[in-house]
C-alpha positions in Angstrom: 45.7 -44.5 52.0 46.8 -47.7 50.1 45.9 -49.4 47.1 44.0 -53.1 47.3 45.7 -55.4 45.3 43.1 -57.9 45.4 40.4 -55.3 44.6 39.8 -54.7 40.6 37.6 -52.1 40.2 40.1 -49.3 40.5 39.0 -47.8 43.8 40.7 -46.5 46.3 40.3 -48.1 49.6 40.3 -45.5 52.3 39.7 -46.2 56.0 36.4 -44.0 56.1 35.4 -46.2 53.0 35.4 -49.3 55.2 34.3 -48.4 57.8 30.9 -47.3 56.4 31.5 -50.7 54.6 31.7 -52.0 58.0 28.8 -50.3 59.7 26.9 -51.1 56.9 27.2 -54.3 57.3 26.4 -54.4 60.9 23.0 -53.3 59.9 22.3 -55.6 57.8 23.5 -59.0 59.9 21.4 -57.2 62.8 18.6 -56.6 60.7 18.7 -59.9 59.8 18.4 -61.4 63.5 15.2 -59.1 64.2 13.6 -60.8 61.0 15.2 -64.2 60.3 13.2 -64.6 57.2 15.2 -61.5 55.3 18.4 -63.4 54.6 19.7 -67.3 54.1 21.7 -69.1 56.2 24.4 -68.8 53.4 24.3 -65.0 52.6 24.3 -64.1 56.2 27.6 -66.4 56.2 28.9 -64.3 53.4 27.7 -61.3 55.5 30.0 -62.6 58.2 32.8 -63.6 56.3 33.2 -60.0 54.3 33.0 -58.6 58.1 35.8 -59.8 59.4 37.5 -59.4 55.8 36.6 -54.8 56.1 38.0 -55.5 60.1 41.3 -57.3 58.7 41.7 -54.3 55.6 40.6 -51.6 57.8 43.5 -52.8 60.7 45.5 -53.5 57.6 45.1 -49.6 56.7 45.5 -47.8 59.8 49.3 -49.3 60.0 51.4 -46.3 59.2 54.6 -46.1 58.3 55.7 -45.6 62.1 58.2 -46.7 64.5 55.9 -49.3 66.4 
């Protein structure tokens, strides 16, 4: 578990905590290509963007302290 700098609301960012951020997410951007209507063009950017931004954190959390 590691703290987020970047992240001032004083939670903990765990991996499980992401990744329901992630799948969360998911839903919504695929929700949004069965009804196009639901979201703009610019928060389905922002849906994208904060995507790969969970992906980046989540990688960034499951590097251990290990050997490799």
């Amino acid at each position: 578990m590691k703290l987020n700098p970047n992240n001032h609301n004083y939670q903990m960012e765990t991996v499980s905590t992401v990744s329901k951020r992630i799948k969360g997410i998911k839903n919504a951007l695929k929700t949004s290509n069965d009804d196009p209507l639901l979201y703009t063009g610019e928060e389905v950017r922002y849906l994208k963007r904060s995507l790969h931004d969970a992906y980046v954190l989540r990688e960034e959390l499951n590097k251990g302290n290990g050997f490799g």
